[in-house]
C-alpha positions in Angstrom: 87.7 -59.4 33.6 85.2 -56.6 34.8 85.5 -53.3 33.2 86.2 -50.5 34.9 83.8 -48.2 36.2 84.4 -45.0 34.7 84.6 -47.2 31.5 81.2 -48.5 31.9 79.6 -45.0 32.8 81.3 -43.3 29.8 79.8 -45.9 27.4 76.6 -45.1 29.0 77.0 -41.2 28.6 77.9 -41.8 24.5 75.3 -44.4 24.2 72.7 -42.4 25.7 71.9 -39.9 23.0 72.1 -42.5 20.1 69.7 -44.0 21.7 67.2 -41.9 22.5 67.3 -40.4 18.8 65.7 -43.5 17.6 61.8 -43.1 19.2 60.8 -46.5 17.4 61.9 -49.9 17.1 64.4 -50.7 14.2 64.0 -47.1 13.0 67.4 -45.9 12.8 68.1 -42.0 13.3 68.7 -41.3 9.2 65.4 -42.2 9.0 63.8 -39.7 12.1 65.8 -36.6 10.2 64.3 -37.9 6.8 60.8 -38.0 8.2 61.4 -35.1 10.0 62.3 -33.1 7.0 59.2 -34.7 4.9 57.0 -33.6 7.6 58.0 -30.2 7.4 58.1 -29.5 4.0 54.4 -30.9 4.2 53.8 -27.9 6.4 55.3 -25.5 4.2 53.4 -26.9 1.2 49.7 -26.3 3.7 51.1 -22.9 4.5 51.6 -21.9 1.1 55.7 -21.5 1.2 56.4 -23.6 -1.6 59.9 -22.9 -2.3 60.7 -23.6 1.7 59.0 -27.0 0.8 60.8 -27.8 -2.3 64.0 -26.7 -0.8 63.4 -29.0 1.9 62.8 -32.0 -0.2 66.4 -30.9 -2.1 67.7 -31.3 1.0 65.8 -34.4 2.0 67.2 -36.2 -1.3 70.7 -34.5 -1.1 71.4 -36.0 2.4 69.3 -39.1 2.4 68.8 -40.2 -1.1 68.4 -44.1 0.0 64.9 -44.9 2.3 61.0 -44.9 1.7 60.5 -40.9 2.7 63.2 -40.1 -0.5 61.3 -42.4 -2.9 57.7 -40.2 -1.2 59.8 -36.9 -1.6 60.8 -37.4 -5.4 57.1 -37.4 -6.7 55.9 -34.2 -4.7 59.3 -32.6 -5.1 58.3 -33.0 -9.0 54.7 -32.1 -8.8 55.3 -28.7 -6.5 58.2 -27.8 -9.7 55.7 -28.4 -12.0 52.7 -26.5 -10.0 50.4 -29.1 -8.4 51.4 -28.0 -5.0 48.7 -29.0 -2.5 45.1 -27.0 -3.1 44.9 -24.6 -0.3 41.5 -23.4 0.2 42.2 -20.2 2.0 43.9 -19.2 -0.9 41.5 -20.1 -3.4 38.8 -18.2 -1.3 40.9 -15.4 -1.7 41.5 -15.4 -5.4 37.8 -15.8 -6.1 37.1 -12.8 -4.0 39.4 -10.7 -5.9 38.2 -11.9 -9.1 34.7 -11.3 -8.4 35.9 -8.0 -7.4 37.6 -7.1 -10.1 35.0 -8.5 -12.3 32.4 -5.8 -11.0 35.1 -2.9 -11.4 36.2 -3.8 -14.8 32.3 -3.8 -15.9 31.5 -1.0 -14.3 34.6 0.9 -15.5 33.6 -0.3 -19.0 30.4 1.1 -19.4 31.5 4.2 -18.0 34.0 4.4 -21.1 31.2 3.5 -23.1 28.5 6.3 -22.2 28.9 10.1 -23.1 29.9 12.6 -20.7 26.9 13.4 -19.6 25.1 10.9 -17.3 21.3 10.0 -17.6 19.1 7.6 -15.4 19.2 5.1 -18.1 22.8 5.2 -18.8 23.3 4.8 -14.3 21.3 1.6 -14.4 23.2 0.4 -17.4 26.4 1.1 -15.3 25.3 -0.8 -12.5 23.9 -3.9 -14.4 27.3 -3.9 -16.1 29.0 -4.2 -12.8 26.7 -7.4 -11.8 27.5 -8.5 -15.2 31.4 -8.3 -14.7 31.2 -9.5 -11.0 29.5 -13.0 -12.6 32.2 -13.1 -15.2 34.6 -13.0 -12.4 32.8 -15.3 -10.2 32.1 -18.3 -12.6 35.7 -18.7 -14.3 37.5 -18.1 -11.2 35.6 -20.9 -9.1 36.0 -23.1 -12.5 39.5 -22.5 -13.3 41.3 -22.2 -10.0 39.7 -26.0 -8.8 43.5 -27.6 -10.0 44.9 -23.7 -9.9 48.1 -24.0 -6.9 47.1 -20.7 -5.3 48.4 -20.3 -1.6 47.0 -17.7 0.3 49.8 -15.2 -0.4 49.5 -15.4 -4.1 45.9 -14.3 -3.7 46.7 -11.6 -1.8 49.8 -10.6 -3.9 47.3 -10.6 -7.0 44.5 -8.8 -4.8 47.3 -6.4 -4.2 48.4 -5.8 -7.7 45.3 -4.9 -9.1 44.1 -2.7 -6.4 47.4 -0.9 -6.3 47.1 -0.4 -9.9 43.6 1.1 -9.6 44.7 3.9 -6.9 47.3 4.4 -9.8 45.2 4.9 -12.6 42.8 6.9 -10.7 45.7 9.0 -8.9 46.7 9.9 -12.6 43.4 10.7 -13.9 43.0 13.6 -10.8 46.2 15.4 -12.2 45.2 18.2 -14.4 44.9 17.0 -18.5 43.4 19.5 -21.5 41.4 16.3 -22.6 40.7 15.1 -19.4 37.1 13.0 -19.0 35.6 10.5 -17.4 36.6 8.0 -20.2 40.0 9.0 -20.0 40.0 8.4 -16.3 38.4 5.1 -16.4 40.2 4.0 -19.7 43.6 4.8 -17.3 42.2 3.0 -14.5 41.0 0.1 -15.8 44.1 -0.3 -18.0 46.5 -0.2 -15.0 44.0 -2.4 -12.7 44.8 -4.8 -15.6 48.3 -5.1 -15.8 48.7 -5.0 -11.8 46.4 -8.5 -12.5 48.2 -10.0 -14.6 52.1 -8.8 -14.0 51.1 -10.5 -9.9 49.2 -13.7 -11.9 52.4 -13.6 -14.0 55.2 -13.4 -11.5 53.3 -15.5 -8.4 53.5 -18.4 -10.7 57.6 -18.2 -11.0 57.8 -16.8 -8.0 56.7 -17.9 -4.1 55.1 -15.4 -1.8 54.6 -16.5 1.6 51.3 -15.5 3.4 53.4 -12.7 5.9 55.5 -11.8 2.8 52.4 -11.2 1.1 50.7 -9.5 3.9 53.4 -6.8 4.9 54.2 -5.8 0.8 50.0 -5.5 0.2 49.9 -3.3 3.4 53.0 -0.8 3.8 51.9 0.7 0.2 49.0 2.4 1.8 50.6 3.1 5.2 53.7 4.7 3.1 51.5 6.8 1.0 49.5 8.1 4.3 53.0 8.7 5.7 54.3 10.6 2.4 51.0 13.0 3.0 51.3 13.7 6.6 55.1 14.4 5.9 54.6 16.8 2.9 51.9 18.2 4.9 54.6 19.0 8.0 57.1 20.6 5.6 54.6 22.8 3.4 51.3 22.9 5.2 48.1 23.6 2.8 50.5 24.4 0.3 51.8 20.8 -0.1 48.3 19.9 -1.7 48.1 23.6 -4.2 49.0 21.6 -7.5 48.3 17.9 -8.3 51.0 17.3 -10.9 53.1 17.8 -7.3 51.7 16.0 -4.6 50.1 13.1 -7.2 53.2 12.1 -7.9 55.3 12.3 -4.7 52.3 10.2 -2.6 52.8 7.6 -5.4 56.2 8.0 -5.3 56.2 7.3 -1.3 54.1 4.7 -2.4 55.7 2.6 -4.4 58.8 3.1 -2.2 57.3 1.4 0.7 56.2 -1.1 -1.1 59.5 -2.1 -3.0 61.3 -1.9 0.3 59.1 -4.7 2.5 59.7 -6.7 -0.7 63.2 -6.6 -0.4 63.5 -6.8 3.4 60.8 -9.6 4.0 63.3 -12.4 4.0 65.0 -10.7 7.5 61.3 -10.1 8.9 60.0 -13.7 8.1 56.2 -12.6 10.0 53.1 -14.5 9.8 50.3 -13.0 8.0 48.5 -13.0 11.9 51.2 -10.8 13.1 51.1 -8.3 10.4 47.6 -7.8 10.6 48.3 -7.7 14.6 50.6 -4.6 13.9 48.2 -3.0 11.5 46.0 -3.4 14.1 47.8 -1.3 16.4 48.8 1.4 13.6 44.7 1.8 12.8 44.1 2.0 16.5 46.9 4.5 17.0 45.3 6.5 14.0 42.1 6.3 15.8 43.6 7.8 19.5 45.4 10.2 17.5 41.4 11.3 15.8 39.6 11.0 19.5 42.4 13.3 20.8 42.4 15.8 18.0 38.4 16.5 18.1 38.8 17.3 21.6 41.6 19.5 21.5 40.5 21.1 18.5 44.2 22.7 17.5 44.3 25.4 14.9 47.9 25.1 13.9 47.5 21.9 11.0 51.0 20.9 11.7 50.5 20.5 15.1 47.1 17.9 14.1 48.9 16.1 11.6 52.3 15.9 13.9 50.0 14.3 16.5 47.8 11.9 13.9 51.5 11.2 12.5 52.5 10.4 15.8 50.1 8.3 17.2 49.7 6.1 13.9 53.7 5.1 14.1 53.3 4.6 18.0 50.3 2.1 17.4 52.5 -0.1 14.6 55.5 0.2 17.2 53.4 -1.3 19.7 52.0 -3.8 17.8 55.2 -5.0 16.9 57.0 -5.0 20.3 53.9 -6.8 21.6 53.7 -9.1 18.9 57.7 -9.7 19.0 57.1 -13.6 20.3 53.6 -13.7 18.3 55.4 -16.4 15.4 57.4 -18.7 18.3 55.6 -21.9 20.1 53.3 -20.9 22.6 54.5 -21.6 26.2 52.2 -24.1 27.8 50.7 -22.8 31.1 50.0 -25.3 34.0 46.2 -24.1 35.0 46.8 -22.8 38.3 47.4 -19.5 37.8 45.5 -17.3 35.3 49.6 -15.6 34.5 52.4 -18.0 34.6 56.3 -17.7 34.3 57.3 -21.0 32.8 60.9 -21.6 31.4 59.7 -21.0 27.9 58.4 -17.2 29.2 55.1 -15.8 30.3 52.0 -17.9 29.5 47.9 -17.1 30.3 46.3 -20.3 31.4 42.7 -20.8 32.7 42.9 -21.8 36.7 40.6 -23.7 38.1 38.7 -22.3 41.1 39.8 -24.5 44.5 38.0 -24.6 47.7 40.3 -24.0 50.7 39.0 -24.8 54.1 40.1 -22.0 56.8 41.5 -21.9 59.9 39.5 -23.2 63.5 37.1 -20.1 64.7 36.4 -20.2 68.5 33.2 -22.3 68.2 35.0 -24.9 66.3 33.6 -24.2 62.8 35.6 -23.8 60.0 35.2 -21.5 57.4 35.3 -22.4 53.4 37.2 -20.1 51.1 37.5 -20.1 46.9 41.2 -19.6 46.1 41.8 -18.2 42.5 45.7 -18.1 41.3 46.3 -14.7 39.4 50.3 -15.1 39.1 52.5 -18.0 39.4 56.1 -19.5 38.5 57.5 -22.8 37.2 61.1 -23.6 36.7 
């Protein structure tokens, strides 16, 4: 007896999808999602989100604790929990460059505690020797130590960060009036804070994961919040805002640190790419740089009215490198080539078209003429 035909079409319509899930012969579809999962928390590990990998592979074992990619995912789910997450190279590059760095500063800073007040020829070149000194005893451990150090690229930058930012502090402190205020007061301060922003971010990187954007956004909205704290104090009080340094020290730091703590707290709902927050500190720098051009030509005399306009043009730069960058982090729409700017169902894509030759219509004679078509804007749907 012949089934019926709506029968035999419905099978079809239920079959279809479970069919299509398995892309290889005898692979059943548990074992697609498992790979699938393994794969990406491979990524992660490359990209330096190690707890998005090891979450992944929780989840991999959780729902598919039978099958080759769980016994694979058990082994790297115990060496990224014990640190021996994938070398990334970026990352390293990174952390020696900040070492080396702060190698030179710390042996500069030093010998600058070491000499008297008063600074002779000899006692310069011993300061600068001292600084090629500490940049080698950055260099050499550093490269030594990190070969089997997990360092993804945002724990470099989050340990770049935390010395650096502890520098500015030091130094900020240092400018505020003291009776017993001297140079190796100011670099003993400096160079004691610079130390402690190193090893609290060496410290709480190795508990803690930073992605490369998370790292990228905290590192960079201290300094944009501190320049924003200036212009603002400069708005409400003009040149009196900057009259006494145990004022305005404080409050830029103060701004600071405040920008700071809030990306940290809000970078989970951003989730950028280091790329696109450099892309929108792009924009902010050029907007600073517009706002510069525009006030040497106007020349204003009213310094509210110049730092209004800097102010301005430096928040109107990062809003357009965000709105611009909006779709920088999604897959990149795949353009066809025949137009150089293509609608395609996944949105607007730039492609490279290929120049065509196009013969023309008949002339009176009988010739034809030859004509190179170039597409500028197209569609696909």
């Amino acid at each position: 007896m012949k089934a019926p035909l709506f029968l035999v079409l419905f099978a079809a319509v239920v079959a279809g999808p479970a069919a299509a899930r398995a892309a290889c012969p005898g692979v059943s579809a548990q074992e697609e999602q498992a790979r699938a999962l393994y794969e990406e928390a491979l990524a992660a590990e490359v990209k330096g989100n190690l707890g998005q990998a090891r979450e992944l592979l929780e989840r991999l074992l959780t729902q598919y604790p039978d099958g080759l990619f769980a016994c694979w995912a058990r082994p790297k789910l115990e060496d990224l929990k014990s640190g021996k997450g994938r070398l990334n190279r970026e990352g390293r590059a990174q952390f020696i460059t900040g070492a080396t760095l702060y190698g030179a500063w710390s042996g500069f800073s030093i010998a600058m505690i070491a000499i008297n007040e008063d600074i002779d020829e000899d006692e310069s070149k011993a300061a600068i020797w001292a600084a090629i000194g500490g940049s080698v005893a950055g260099l050499i451990p550093s490269i030594l130590l990190s070969s089997d150090l997990p360092m993804s690229t945002g724990r470099a930058t989050t340990i770049n960060f935390g010395w650096s930012w502890g520098l500015w502090h030091g130094m900020a402190f240092s400018l505020m009036p003291a009776p017993d205020l001297s140079v190796r007061t100011t670099f003993s301060l400096s160079l004691g804070l610079s130390a402690l922003g190193w090893g609290g971010a060496f410290a709480l990187t190795h508990y803690l994961d930073v992605a490369d954007g998370d790292a990228a956004l905290v590192s960079t909205t201290g300094p944009w919040f501190t320049w924003f704290t200036a212009a603002i104090g400069t708005l409400i009080a003009e040149e009196e805002f900057f009259d006494d340094e145990k004022v305005w020290i404080p409050i830029l730091l103060a701004g600071g640190d405040a920008g700071v703590a809030g990306a940290a707290l809000l970078t989970g709902k951003f989730d950028m790419s280091a790329g696109r927050v450099n892309l929108i500190n792009l924009g902010g720098l050029m907007g600073a740089l517009v706002g510069a051009g525009i006030l040497a030509l106007a020349e204003p005399d009213n310094i509210r009215a110049a730092v209004g306009l800097e102010l301005g043009m430096t928040v109107a730069g990062l809003a357009a490198g965000a709105f611009f960058t909006r779709n920088y982090d999604e897959p990149a729409a795949t353009a066809s080539g025949l137009s150089l700017l293509e609608l395609t169902p996944e949105g607007w894509a730039v492609g490279a078209p290929v120049p065509r030759f196009r013969p023309g219509p008949r002339r009176a004679d009988g010739t034809r003429a030859v004509g190179l078509e170039l597409g500028l804007v197209g569609g696909r749907f």
